[in-house]
mmCIF file of the C-alpha atoms, coordinates in Angstrom:
data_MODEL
# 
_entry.id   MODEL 
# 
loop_
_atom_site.group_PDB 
_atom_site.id 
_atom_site.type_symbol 
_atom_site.label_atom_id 
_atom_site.label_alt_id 
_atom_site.label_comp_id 
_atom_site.label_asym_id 
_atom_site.label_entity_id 
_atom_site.label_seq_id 
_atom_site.pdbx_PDB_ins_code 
_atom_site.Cartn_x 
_atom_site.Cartn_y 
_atom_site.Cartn_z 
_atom_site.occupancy 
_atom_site.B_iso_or_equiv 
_atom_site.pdbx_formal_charge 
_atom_site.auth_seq_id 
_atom_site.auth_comp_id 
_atom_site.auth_asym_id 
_atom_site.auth_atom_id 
_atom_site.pdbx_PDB_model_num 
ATOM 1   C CA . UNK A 1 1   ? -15.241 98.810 -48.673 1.00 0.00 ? 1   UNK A CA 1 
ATOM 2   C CA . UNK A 1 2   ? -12.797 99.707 -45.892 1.00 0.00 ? 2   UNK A CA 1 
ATOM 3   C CA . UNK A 1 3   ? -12.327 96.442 -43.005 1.00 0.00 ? 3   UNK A CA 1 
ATOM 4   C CA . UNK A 1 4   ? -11.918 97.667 -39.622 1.00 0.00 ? 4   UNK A CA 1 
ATOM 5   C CA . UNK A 1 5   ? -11.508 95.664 -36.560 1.00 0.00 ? 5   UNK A CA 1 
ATOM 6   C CA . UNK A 1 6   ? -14.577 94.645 -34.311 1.00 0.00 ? 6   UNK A CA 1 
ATOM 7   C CA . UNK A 1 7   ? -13.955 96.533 -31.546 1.00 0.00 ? 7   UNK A CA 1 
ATOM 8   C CA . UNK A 1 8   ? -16.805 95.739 -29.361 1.00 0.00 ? 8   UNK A CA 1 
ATOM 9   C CA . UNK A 1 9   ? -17.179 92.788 -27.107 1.00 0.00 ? 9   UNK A CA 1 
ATOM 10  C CA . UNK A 1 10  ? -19.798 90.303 -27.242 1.00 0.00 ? 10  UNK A CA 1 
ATOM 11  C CA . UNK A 1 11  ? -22.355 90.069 -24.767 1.00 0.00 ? 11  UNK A CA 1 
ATOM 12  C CA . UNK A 1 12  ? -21.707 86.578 -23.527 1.00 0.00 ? 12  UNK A CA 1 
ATOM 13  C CA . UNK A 1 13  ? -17.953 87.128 -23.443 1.00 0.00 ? 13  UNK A CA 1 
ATOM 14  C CA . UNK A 1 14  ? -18.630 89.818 -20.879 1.00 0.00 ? 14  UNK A CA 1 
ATOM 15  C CA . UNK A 1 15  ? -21.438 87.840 -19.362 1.00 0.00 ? 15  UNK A CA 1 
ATOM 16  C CA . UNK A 1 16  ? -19.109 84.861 -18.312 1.00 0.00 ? 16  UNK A CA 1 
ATOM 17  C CA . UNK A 1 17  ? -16.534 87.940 -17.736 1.00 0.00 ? 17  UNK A CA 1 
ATOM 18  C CA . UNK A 1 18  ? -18.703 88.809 -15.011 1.00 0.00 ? 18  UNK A CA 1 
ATOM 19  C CA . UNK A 1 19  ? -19.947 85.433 -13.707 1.00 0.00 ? 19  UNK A CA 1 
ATOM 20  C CA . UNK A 1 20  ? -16.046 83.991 -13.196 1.00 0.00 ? 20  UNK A CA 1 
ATOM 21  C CA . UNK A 1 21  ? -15.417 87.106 -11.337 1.00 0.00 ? 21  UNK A CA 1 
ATOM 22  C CA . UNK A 1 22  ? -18.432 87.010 -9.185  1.00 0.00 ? 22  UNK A CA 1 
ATOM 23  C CA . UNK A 1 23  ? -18.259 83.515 -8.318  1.00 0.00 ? 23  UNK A CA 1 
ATOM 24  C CA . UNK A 1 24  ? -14.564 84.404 -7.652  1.00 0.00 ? 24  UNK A CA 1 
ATOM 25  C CA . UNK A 1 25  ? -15.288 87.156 -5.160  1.00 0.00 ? 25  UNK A CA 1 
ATOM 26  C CA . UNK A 1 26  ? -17.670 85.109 -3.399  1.00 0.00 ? 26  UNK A CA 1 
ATOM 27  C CA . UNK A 1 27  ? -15.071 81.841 -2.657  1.00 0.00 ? 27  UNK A CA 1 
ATOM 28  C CA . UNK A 1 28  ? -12.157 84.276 -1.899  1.00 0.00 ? 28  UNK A CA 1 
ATOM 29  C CA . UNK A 1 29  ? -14.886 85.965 0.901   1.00 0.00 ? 29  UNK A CA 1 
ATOM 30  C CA . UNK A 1 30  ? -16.816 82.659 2.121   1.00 0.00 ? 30  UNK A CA 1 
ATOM 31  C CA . UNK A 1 31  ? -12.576 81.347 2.373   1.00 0.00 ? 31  UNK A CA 1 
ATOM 32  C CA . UNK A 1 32  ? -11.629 84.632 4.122   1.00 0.00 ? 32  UNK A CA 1 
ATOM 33  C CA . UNK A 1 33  ? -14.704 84.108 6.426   1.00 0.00 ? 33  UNK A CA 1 
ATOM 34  C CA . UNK A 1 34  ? -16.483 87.095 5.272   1.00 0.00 ? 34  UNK A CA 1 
ATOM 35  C CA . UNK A 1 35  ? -20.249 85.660 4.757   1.00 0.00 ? 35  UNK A CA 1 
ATOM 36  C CA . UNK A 1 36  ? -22.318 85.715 7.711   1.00 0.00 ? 36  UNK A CA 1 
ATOM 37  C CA . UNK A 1 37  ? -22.714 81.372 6.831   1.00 0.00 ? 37  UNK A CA 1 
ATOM 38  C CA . UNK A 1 38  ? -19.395 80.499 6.283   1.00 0.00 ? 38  UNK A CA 1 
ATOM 39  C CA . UNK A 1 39  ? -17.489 78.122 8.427   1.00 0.00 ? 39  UNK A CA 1 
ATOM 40  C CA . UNK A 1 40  ? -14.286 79.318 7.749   1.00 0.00 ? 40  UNK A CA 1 
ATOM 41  C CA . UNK A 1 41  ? -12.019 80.789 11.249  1.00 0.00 ? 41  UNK A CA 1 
ATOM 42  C CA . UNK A 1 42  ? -9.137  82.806 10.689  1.00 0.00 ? 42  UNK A CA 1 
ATOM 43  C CA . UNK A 1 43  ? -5.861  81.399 12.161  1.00 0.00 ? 43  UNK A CA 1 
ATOM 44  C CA . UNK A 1 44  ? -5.854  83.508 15.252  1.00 0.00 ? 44  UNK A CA 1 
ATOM 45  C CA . UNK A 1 45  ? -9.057  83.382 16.263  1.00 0.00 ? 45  UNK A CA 1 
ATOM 46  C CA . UNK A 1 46  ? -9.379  80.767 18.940  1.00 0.00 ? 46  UNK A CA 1 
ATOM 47  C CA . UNK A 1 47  ? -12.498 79.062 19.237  1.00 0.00 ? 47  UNK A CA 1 
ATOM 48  C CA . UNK A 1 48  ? -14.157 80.079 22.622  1.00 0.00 ? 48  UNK A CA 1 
ATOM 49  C CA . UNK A 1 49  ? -16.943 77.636 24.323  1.00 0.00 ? 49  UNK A CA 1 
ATOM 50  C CA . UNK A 1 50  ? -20.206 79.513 24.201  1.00 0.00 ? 50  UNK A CA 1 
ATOM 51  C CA . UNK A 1 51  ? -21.733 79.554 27.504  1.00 0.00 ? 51  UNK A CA 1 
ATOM 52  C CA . UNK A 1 52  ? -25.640 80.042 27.619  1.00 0.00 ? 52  UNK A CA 1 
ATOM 53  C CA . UNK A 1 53  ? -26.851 82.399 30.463  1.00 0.00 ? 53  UNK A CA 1 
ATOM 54  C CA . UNK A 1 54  ? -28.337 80.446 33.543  1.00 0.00 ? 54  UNK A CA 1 
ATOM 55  C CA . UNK A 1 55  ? -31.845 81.171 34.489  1.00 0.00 ? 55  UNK A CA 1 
ATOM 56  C CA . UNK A 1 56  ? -33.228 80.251 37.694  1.00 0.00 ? 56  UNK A CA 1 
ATOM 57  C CA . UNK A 1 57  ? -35.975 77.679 37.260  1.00 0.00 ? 57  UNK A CA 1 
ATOM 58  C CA . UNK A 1 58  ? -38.259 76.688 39.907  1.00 0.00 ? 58  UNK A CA 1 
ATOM 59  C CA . UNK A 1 59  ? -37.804 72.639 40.467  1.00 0.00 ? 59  UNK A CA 1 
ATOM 60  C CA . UNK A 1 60  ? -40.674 70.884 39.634  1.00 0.00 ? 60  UNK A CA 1 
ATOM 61  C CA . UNK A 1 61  ? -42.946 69.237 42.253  1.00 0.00 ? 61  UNK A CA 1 
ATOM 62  C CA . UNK A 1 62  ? -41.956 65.683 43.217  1.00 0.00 ? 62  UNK A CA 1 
ATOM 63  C CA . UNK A 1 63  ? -44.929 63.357 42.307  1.00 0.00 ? 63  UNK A CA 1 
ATOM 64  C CA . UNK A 1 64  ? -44.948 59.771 42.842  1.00 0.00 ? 64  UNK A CA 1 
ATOM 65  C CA . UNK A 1 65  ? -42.452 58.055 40.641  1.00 0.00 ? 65  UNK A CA 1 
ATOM 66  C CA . UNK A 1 66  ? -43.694 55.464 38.175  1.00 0.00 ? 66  UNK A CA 1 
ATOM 67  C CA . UNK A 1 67  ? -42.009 51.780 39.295  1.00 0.00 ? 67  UNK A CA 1 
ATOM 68  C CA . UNK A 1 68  ? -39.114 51.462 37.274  1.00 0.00 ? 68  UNK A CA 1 
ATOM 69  C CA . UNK A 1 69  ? -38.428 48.541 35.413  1.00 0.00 ? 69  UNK A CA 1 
ATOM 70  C CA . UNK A 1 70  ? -34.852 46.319 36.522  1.00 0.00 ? 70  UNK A CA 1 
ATOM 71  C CA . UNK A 1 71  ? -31.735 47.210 34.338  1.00 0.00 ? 71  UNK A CA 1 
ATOM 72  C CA . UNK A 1 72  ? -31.259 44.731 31.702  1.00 0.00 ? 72  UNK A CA 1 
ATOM 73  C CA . UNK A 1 73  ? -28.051 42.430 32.746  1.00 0.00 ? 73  UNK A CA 1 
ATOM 74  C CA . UNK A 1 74  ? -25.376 42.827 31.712  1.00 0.00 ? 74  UNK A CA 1 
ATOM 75  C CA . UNK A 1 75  ? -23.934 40.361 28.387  1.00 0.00 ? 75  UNK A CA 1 
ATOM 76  C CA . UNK A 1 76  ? -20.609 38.901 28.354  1.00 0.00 ? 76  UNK A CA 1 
ATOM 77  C CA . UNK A 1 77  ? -18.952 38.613 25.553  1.00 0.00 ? 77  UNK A CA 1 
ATOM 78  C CA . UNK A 1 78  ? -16.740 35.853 24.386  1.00 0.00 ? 78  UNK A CA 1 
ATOM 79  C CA . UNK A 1 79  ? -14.205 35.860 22.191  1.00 0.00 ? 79  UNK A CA 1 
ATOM 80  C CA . UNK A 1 80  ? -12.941 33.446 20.029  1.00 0.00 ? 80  UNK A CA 1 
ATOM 81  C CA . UNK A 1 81  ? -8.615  32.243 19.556  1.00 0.00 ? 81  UNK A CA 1 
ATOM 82  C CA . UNK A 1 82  ? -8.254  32.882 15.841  1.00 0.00 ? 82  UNK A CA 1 
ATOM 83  C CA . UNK A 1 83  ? -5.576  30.280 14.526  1.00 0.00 ? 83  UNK A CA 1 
ATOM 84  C CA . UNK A 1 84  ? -3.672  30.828 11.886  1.00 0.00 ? 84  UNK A CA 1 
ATOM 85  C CA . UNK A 1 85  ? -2.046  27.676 9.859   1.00 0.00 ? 85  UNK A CA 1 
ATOM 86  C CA . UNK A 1 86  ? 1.416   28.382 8.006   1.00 0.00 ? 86  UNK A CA 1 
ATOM 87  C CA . UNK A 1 87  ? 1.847   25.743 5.102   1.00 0.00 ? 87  UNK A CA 1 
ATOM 88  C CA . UNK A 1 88  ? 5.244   24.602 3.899   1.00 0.00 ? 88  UNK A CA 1 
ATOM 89  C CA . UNK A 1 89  ? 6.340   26.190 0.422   1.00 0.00 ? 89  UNK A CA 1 
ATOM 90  C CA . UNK A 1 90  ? 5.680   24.362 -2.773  1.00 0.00 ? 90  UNK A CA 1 
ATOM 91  C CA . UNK A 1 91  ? 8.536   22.207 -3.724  1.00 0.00 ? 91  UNK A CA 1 
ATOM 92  C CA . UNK A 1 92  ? 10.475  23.862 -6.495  1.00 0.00 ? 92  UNK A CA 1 
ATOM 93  C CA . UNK A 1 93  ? 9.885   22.954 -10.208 1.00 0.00 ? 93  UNK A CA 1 
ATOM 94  C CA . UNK A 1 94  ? 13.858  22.519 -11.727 1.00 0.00 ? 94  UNK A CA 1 
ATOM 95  C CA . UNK A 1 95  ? 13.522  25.006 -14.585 1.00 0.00 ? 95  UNK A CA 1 
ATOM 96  C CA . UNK A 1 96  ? 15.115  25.690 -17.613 1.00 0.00 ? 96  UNK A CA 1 
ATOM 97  C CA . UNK A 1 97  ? 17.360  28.950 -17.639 1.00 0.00 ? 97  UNK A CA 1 
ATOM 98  C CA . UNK A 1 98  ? 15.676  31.705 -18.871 1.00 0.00 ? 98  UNK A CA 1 
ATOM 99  C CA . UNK A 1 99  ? 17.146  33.193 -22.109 1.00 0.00 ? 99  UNK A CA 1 
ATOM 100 C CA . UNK A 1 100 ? 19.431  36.352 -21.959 1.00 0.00 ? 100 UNK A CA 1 
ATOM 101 C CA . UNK A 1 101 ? 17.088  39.129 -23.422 1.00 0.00 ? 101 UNK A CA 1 
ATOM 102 C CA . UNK A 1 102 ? 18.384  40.372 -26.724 1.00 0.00 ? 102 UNK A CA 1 
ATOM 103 C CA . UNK A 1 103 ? 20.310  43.545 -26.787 1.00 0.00 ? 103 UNK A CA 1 
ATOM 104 C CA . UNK A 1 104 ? 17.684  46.293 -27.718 1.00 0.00 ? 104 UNK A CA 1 
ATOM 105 C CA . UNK A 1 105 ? 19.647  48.715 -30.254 1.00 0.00 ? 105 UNK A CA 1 
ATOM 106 C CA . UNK A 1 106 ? 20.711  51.720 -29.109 1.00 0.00 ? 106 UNK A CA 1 
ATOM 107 C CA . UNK A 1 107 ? 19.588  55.172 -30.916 1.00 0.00 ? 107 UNK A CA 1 
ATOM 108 C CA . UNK A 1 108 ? 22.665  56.427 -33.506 1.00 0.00 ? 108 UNK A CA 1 
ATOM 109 C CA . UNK A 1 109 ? 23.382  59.707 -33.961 1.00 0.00 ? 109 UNK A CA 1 
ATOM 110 C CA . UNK A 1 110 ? 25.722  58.951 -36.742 1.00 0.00 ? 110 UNK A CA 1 
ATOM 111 C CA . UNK A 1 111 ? 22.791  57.528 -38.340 1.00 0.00 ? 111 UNK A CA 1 
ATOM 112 C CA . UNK A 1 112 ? 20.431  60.379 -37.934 1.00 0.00 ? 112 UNK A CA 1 
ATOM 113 C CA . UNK A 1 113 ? 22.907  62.918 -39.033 1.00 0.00 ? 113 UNK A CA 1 
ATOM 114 C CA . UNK A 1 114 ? 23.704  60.924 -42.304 1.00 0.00 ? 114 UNK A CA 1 
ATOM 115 C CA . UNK A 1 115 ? 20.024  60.592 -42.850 1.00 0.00 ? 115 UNK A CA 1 
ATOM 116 C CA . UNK A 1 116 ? 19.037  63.851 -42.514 1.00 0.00 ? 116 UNK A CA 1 
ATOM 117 C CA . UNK A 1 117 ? 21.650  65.552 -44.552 1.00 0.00 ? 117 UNK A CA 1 
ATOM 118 C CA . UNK A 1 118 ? 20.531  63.161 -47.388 1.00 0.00 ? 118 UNK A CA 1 
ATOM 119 C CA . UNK A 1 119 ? 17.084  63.903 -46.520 1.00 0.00 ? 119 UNK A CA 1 
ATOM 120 C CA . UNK A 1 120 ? 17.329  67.605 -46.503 1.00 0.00 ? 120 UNK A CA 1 
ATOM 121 C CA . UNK A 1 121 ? 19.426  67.644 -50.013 1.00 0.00 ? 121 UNK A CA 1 
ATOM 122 C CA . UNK A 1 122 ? 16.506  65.473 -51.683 1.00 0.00 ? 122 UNK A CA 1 
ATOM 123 C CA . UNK A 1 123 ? 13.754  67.932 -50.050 1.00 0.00 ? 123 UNK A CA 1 
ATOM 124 C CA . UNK A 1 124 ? 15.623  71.026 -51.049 1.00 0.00 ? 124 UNK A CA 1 
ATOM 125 C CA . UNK A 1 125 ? 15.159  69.519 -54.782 1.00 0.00 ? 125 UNK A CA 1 
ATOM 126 C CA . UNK A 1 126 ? 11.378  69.810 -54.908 1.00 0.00 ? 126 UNK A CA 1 
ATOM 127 C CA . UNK A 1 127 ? 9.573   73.021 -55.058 1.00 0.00 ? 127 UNK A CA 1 
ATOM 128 C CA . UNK A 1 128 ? 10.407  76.810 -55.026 1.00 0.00 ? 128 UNK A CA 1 
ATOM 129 C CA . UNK A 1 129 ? 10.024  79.446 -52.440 1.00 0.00 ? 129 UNK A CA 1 
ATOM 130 C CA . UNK A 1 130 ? 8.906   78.682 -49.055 1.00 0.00 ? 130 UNK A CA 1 
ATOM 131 C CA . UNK A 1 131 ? 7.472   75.581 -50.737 1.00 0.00 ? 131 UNK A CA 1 
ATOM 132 C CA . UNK A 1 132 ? 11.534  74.774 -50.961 1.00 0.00 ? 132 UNK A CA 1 
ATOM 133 C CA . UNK A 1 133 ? 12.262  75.402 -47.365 1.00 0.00 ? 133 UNK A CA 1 
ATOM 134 C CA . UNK A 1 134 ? 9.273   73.219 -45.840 1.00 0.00 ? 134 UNK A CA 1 
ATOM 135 C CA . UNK A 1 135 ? 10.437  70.325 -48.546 1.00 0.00 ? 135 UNK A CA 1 
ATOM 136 C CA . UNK A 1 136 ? 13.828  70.428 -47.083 1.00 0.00 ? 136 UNK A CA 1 
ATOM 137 C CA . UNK A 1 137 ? 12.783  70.346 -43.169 1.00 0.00 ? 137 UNK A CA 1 
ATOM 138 C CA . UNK A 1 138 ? 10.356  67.597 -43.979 1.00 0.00 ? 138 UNK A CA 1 
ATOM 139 C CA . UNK A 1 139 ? 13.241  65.564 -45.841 1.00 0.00 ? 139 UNK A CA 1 
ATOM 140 C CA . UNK A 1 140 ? 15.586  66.072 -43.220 1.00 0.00 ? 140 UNK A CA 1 
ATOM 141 C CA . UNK A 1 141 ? 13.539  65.210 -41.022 1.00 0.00 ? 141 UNK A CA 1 
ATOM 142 C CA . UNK A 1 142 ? 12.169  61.791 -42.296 1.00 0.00 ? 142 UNK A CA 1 
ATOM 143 C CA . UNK A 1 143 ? 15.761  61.151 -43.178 1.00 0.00 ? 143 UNK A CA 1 
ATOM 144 C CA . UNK A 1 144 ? 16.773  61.786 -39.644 1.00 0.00 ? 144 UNK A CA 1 
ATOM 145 C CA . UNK A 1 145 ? 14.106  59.403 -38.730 1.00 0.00 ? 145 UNK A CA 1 
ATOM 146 C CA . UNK A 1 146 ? 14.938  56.630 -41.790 1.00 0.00 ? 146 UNK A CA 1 
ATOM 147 C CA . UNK A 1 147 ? 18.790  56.815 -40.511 1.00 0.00 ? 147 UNK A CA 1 
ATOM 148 C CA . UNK A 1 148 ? 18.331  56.142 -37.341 1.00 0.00 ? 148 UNK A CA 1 
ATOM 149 C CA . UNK A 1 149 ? 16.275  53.050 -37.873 1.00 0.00 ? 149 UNK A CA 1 
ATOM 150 C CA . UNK A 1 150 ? 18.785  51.654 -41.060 1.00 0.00 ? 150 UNK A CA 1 
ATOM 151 C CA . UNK A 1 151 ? 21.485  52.142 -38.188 1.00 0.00 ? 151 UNK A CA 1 
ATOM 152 C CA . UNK A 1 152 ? 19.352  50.017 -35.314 1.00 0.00 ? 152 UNK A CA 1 
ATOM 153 C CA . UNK A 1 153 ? 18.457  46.905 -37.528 1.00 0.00 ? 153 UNK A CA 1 
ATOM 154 C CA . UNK A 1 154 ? 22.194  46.565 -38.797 1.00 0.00 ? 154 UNK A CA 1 
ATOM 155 C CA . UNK A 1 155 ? 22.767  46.765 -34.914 1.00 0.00 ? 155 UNK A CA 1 
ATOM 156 C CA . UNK A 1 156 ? 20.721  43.866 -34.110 1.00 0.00 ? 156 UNK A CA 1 
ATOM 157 C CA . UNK A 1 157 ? 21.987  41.673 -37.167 1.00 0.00 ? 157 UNK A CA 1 
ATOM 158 C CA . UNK A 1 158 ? 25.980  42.129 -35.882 1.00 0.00 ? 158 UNK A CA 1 
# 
């Protein structure tokens, strides 16, 4: 039995193919002002008033006007002063001193280096073959990791 490589594509591959291209098109041309309902203007077209055409209409006949009622007054308005109070501060509380933060340890590069060279000589003691190689990246990197935090706590107990 011989394996050879699918070349065909499958139909809903090409099917969304087609539908992100379409839908593509179709913003790029409703953008570009292309469809007949877009509201898209190009940047040198200025936008002119449209003026209808006057027609001449005959006025209509004057008939008797219906009695039109009074305009309603005119309200005033009023407005209101809006005061705004300012309080004196608080007293102040005496307070005890607030205690120094402690010093947060630094990262040591001494530490990782020394950890991952012992790491790396442990993980290049298990295994054979690539299983070898892997063992030692893993152990130097732990022991990078290990290091580094051996070297912050004796930082924070000095």
């Amino acid at each position: 039995m011989e394996h050879t490589p699918r070349t065909r594509i499958h139909p809903m591959m090409a099917f969304a193919a087609g539908s992100v291209a379409l839908v593509s098109l179709i913003g790029a041309a409703s953008i570009a002002g292309l469809l007949p309902n877009s509201h898209a203007t190009n940047a040198g077209d200025v936008a002119a008033p449209v003026v209808a055409p006057v027609t001449s209409v005959a006025p209509a006949p004057i008939q008797a006007a219906a009695p039109a009622t009074a305009p309603e007054p005119r309200r005033v308005v009023e407005h209101k002063t809006i005061v705004h109070h300012t309080y004196a501060p608080a007293p102040q509380v005496a307070q005890a001193p607030a205690p120094a933060p402690a010093p947060v340890a630094q990262n040591s590069i001494v530490g990782m280096g020394l950890g991952a060279v012992v790491g790396g000589l442990l993980g290049n003691q298990v295994g054979s073959g690539n299983g070898r190689k892997l063992a030692t990246i893993a152990g130097a990197v732990g022991g990078g990791y290990v290091g580094n935090e051996i070297a912050k706590n004796q930082q924070q107990q000095r």
